[in-house]
C-alpha positions in Angstrom: -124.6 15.5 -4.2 -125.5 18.8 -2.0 -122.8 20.0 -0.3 -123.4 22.7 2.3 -120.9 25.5 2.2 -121.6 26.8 5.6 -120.9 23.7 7.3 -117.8 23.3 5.4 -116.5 27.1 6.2 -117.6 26.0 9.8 -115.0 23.5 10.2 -112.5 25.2 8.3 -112.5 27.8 10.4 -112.5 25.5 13.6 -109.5 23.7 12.2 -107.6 26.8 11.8 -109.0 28.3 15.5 -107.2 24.4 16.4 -103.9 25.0 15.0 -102.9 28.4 16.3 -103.5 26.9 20.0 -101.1 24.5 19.6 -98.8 26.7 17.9 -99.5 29.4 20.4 -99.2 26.6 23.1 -96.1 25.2 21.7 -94.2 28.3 21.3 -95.3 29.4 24.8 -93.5 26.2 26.1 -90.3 27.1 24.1 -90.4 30.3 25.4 -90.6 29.3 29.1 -88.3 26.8 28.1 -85.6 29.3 27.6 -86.3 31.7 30.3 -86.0 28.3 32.6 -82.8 27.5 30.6 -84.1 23.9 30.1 -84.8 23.8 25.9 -82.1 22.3 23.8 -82.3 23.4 20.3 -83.0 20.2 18.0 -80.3 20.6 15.1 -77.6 20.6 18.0 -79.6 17.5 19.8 -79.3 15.4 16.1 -75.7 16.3 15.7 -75.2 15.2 19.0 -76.5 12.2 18.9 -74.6 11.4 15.3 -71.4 11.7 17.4 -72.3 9.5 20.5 -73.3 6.8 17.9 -70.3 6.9 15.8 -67.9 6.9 18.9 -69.8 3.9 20.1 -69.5 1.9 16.9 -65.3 2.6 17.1 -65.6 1.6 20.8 -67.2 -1.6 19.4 -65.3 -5.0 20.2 -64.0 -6.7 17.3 -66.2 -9.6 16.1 -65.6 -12.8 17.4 -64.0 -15.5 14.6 -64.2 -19.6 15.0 -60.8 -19.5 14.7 -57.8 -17.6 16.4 -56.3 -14.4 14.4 -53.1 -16.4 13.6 -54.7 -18.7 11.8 -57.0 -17.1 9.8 -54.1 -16.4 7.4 -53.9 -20.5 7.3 -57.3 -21.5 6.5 -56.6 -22.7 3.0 -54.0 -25.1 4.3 -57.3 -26.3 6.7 -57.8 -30.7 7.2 -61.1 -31.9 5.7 -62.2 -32.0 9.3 -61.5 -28.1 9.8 -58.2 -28.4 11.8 -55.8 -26.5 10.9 -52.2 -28.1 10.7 -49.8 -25.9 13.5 -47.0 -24.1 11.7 -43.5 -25.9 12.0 -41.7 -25.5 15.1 -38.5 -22.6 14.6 -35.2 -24.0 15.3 -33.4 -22.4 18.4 -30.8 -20.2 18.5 -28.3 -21.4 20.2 -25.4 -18.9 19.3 -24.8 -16.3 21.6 -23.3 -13.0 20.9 -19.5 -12.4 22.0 -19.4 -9.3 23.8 -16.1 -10.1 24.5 -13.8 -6.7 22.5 -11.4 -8.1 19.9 -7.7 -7.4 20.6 -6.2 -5.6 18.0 -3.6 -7.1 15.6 -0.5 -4.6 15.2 0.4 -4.8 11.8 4.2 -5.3 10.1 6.2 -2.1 10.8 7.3 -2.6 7.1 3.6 -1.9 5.7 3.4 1.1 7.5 6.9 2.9 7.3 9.8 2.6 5.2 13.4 4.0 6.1 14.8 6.2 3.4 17.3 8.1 4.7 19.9 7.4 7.8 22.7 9.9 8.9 24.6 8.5 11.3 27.2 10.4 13.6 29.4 9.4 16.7 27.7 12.2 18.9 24.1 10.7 20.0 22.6 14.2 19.4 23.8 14.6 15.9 21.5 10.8 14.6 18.6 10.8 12.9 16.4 9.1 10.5 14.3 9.9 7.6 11.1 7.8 7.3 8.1 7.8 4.8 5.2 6.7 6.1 2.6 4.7 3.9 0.3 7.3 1.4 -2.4 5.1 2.5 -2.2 5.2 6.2 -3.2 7.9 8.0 -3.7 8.3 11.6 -7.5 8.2 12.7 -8.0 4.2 11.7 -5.7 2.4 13.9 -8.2 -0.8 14.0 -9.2 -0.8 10.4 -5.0 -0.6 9.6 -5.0 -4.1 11.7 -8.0 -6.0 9.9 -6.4 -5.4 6.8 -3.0 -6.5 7.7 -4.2 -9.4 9.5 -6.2 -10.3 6.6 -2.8 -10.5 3.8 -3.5 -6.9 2.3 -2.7 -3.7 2.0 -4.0 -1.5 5.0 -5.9 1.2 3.9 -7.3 3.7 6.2 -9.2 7.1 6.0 -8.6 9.7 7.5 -11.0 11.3 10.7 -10.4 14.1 11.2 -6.8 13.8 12.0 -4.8 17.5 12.9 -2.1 18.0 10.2 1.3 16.8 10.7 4.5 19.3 10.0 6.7 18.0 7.0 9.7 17.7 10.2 7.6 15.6 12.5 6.3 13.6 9.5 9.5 12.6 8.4 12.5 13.1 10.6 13.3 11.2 13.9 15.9 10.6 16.4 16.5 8.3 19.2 13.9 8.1 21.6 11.6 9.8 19.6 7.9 8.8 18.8 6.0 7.6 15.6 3.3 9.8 14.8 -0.7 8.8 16.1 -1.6 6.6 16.3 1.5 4.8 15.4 2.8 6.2 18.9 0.4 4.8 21.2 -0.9 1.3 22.4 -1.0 -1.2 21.6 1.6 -0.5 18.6 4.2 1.6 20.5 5.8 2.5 18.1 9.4 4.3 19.1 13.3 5.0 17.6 15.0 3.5 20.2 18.6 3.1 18.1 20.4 4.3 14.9 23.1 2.3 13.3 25.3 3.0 10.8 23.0 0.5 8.4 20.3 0.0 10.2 17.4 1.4 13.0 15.9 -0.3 15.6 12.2 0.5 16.7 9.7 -0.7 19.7 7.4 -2.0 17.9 4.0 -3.7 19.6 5.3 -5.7 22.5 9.2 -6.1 21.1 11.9 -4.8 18.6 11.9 -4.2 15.2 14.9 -3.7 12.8 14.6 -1.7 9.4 17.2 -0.7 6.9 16.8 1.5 3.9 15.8 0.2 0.6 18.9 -0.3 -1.1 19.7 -1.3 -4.7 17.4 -1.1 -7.9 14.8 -3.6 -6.3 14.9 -2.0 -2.6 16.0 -5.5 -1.0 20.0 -5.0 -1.3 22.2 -6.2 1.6 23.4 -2.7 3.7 27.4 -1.7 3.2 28.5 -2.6 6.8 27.0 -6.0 6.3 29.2 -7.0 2.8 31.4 -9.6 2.9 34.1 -8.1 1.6 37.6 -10.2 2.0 40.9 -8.4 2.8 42.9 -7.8 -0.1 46.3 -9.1 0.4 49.2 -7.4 -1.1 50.8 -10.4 -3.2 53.9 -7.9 -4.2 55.0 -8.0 -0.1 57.1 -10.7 0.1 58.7 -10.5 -3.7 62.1 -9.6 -4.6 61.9 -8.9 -8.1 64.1 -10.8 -10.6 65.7 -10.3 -13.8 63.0 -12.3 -15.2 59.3 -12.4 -14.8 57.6 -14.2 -12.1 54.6 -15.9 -12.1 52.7 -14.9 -8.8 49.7 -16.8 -6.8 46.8 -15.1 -7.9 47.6 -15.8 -11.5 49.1 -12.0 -11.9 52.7 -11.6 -13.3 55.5 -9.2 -11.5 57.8 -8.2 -14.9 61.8 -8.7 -14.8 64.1 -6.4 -14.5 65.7 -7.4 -18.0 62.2 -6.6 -19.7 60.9 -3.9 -18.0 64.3 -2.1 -19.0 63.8 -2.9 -22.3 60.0 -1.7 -22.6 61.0 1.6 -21.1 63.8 2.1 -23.4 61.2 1.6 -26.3 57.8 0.5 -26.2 57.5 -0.6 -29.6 59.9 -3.6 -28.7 56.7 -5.1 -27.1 54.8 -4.9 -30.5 58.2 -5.0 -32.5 59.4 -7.2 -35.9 58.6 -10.7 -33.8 55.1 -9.3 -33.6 52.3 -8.3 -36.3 49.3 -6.4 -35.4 46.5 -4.5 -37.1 43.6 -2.0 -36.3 40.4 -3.5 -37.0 37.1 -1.3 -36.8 34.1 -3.4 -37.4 31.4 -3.1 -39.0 28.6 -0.8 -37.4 25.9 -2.2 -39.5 26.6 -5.8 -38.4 25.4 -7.2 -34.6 28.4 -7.3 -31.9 30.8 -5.1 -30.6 31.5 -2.3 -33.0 34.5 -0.9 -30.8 37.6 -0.4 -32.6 40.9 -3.6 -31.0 44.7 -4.3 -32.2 44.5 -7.6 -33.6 47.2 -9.5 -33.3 47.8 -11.4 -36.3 51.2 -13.0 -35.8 52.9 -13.8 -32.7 56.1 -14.9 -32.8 56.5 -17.4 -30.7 60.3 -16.4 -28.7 58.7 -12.3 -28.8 58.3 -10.1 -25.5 54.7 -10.5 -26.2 54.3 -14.8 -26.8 56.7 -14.0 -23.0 53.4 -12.7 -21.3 50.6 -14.7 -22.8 49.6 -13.3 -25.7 49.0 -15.5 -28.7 48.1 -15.5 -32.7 44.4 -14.1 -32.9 44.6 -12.4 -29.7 42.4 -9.2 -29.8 43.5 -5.9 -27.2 40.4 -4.1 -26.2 41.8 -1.7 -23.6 44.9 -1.1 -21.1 43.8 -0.2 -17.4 40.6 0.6 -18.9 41.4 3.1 -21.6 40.5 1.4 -25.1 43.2 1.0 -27.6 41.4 1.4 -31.5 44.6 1.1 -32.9 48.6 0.5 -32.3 49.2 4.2 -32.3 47.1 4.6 -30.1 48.8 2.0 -27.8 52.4 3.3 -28.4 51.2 6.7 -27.3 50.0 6.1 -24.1 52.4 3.3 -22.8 55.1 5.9 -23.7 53.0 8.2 -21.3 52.1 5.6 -19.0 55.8 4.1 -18.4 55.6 4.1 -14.6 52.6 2.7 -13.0 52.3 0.4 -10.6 50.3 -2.5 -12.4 48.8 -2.3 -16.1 45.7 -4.6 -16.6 45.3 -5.4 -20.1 41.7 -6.6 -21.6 41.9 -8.8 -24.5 39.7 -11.3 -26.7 40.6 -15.0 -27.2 38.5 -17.0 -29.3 35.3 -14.9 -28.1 36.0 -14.9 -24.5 37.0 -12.0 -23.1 40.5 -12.5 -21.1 42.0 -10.4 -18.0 45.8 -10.0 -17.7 47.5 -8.4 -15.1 51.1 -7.1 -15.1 53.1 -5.7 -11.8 56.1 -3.4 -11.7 58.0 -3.0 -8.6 
């Protein structure tokens, strides 16, 4: 096959003559393009267009669904014929909130002070009252204090912020004067309104309170001024003393004149010959008393002693409290002790411990 090269250099050259017109025409229409401010550059046009189309696919309405968006989650519990069984029905609330605000409970005036001290004077001015208030009340928590005591236990409250207290206003009150906050305000009240002798009465809440110091080892001892202490009478008032002993009411014995004569002239005459008594220490090492007693070994039964009660076996621990360890001992100080009043003598009879008093007038 023959190929001619000059027809073949013709169209070459005619193709190229072809594609620099349109490039020369197309660049002459960007460049009037742009002096007529009318050409977009292409790269800025695609990016473009990339925006509008993503923006439109976010725009996009959700896909429609056979069934509704709350039951989708429920399609596995769907009937053979597609339905889907309705959740069960939510029971009502019927409660309704109380708006109502809760009245607070004013706790015992016990769990919250306690009464240690009272000084008591005629002059008004001069009373006044120690009081300890609970370590674990403090002021700040007036509500909490009443759940707890309405609930049965011990209030317990933290403090909020509460200014301190001086150690004289903490503790130390007279009449008419205020608990500290929030003890002092509504709806406790809380007020000295009197000092007894025994006892303090506070407002208290919506009426009065009465506390009295924590007496006795267990803090629940009955106050002095409320003892019932009997008048003692004098059983010596109406008794002319005889020449012989006399054996009074209450069991006591007012001595003759004849014997107390006697004893005074020599105390050994009430332990004399009719009369035989020992010193007996016991034995430390063995349980019991180990305090030294006159034993009394014989009594005789017409002697000065058998005259006032004592008997055979008798054991004398101690005369108007002093102990007697031996008969010495007991010479010696009735010698000294020759004129009181009334000797009360202690003894031991058969293990009971016996009481025996003796009157000189």
């Amino acid at each position: 096959m023959r190929v001619n090269i000059r027809k073949l250099k013709g169209l070459l050259w005619l193709l190229c003559v072809v594609v620099l017109a349109l490039g020369c025409w197309t660049f002459w229409g960007i460049y009037q393009d742009k002096q007529t401010g009318r050409y977009e550059s292409r790269k800025s046009t695609d990016i473009q267009k990339i925006f509008e189309s993503e923006q439109s696919i976010a725009e996009a309405p959700p896909p429609t669904t056979y069934y509704p968006a709350d039951a989708r989650d429920s399609l596995w519990l769907a009937r053979i014929d597609g339905t889907v069984e309705p959740p069960p029905a939510q029971p009502k609330d019927d409660s309704k909130t109380d708006d109502t605000p809760k009245k607070i409970v004013v706790p015992n005036l016990e769990t919250v002070i306690d009464v240690s001290l009272i000084v008591s004077s005629d002059e008004p001015s001069g009373r006044f009252i120690a009081v300890e208030y609970d370590a674990d009340l403090t002021p700040g928590g007036a509500a909490a204090v009443a759940a707890a005591s309405a609930a049965g236990r011990s209030p317990s409250v933290a403090a909020a912020g509460a200014p301190p207290i001086s150690k004289e206003r903490r503790m130390h009150l007279a009449e008419g004067e205020s608990l500290r906050p929030p003890w002092d305000g509504a709806p406790y009240n809380g007020r000295v309104e009197k000092i007894s002798r025994q006892e303090v009465t506070f407002h208290w809440g919506e009426g009065e309170v009465v506390l009295r110091p924590q007496l006795g080892a267990t803090g629940d001892a009955t106050p002095l001024s409320e003892f019932d202490i009997p008048e003692i009478a004098d059983v010596l008032a109406n008794v002319e003393v005889q020449d012989e002993r006399q054996v009074l009411p209450d069991g006591s014995i007012l001595m003759g004149r004849t014997d107390l004569a006697a004893i005074r002239e020599d105390a050994g005459k009430l332990l004399g010959e009719d009369v035989v008594a020992q010193s007996v220490t016991p034995d430390a090492s063995k349980e019991g008393d180990s305090n030294s007693y006159i034993l009394l070994k014989n009594v005789a039964p017409n002697s000065l002693a058998a005259k006032y009660g004592f008997k055979s076996g008798d054991h004398v621990i101690s005369v108007n409290g002093i102990p007697m360890p031996s008969v010495t001992a007991a010479m010696n100080w009735a010698k000294a002790n020759s004129d009181l009043p009334t000797y009360v003598v202690v003894y031991e009879r058969l293990g009971q411990k016996v009481t025996a008093t003796f009157h000189v007038k």
